[in-house]
C-alpha positions in Angstrom: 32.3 -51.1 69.9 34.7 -54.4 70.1 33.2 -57.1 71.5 35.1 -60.2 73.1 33.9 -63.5 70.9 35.7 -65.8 73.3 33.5 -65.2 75.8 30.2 -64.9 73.7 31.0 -68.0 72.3 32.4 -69.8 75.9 30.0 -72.6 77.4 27.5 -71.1 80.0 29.6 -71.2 83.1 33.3 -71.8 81.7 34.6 -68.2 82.8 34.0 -68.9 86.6 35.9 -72.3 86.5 38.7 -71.2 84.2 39.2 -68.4 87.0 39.2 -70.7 89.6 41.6 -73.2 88.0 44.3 -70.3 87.2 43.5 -69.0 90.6 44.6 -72.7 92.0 47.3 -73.4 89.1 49.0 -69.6 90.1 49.0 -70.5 93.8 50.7 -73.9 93.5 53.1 -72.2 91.5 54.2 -69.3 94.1 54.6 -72.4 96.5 57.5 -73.0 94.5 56.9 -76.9 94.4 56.7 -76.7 90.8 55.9 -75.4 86.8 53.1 -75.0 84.9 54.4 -77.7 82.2 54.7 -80.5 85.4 51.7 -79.8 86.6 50.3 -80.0 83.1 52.6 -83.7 82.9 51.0 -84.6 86.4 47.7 -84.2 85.5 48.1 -86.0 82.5 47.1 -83.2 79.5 48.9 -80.6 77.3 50.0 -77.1 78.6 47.3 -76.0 75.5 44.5 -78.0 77.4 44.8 -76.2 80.6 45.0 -73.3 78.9 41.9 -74.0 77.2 40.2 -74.3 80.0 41.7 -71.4 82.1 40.4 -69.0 79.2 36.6 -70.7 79.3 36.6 -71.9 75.8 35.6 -75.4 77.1 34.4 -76.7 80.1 36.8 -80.1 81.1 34.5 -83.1 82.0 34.2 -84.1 85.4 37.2 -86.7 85.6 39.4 -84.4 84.4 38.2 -81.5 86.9 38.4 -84.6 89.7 42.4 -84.7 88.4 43.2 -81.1 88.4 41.3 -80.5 92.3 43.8 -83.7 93.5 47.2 -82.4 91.5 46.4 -79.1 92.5 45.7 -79.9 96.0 41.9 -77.6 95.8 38.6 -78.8 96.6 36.7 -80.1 93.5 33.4 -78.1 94.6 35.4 -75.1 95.0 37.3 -76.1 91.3 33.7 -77.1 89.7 31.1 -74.6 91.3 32.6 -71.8 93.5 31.3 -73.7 96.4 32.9 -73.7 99.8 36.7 -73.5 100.4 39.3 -73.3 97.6 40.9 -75.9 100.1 39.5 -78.8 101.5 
C-alpha cells in the first residue's frame, strides 16, 4: 500500500496551517484584488516558499505567519491555530 512521505515526514501540525493559508491565499484571490505571485511579492517571499508551507513541509516562524495574516487580511490565530474566525 503507497504511503504519502510528505506528510509522514511534515512537522507535527504543518497540514492544518498549510490548509488554512491556501484556504485564506484562494479567497483573496476570488476577490479579484490580486495573484498569487503579488501576494507572494507583498509578503516579501518566493511563490516556492508559500508553497512550502501550503503543502506542510515546513511550518513558517511566527513573523512570517504575522505577515501572511496582515497581507492576506485573516486573523493570525485563525492562520496559526484554527482558533476563532478566519477574519478578525
Amino acid at each position: 500500500m503507497p504511503t504519502n512521505t510528505a506528510k509522514q515526514n511534515a512537522p507535527r501540525g504543518a497540514h492544518g496551517l498549510g490548509q488554512r493559508l491556501r484556504d485564506a491565499v484562494e479567497r483573496r484571490c476570488k476577490q479579484g484584488d490580486c495573484k498569487v505571485n503579488d501576494l507572494c511579492q507583498q509578503i516579501g517571499i518566493a511563490r516556492q516558499t508559500l508553497n512550502v508551507h501550503e503543502l506542510g513541509r515546513q511550518i513558517p516562524k511566527a513573523d512570517l505567519i504575522e505577515r501572511y495574516a496582515e497581507v492576506l487580511g485573516v486573523n493570525k490565530a485563525w492562520l496559526a491555530f484554527g482558533e476563532g474566525r478566519m477574519r478578525s
